[in-house]
C-alpha positions in Angstrom: 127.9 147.7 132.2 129.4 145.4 129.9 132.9 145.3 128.4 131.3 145.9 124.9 129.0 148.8 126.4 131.9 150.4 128.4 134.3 150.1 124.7 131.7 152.5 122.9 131.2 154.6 125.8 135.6 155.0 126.0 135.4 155.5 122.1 132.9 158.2 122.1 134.4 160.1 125.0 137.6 159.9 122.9 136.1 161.1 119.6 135.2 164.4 121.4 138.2 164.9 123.5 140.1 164.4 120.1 137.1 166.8 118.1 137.9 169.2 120.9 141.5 169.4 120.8 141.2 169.6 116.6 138.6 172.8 117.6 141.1 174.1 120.1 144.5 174.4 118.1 142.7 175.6 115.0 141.7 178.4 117.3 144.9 178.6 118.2 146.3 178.8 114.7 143.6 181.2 113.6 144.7 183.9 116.2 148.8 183.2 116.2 149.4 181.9 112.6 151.2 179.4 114.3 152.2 176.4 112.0 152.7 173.8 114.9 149.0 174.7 115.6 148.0 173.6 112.3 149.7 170.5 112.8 147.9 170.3 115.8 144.6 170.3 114.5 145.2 168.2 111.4 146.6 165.5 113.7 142.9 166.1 116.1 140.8 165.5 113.4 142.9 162.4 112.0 143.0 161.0 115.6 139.1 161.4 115.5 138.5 159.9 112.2 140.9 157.0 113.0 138.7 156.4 116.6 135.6 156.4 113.9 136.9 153.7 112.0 138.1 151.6 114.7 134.8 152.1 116.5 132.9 151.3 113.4 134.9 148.0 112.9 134.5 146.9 116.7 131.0 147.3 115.9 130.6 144.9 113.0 133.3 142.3 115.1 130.9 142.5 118.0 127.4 142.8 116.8 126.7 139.4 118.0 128.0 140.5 121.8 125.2 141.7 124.0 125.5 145.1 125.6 124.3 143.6 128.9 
């Protein structure tokens, strides 16, 4: 697997680990109220939308890389 190949496969795995975290504190703040919860989740889904961009900007930097 290739360094570019592995980078997607990191991002990825990190979108949904960060998705999933986002899902689990709003949970969270829909049973306790719990401001910090909130917090939480707003900072998940930023993390995950931040991982888009960055993944979407490696892409264009390394179209010309093989995967192999």
């Amino acid at each position: 697997m290739s360094l570019k190949a592995f980078h997607f496969v990191f991002i990825g795995a990190s979108i949904l680990l960060s998705l999933g975290f986002a899902a689990w504190a709003a949970r969270e703040f829909a049973a306790n109220g719990s401001a910090l919860s909130a917090i939480f989740a707003l900072t998940g889904l930023a993390a995950a939308a931040g991982l888009v961009r960055y993944g979407v900007g490696i892409a264009r930097k390394l179209k010309h890389v093989s995967y192999i």
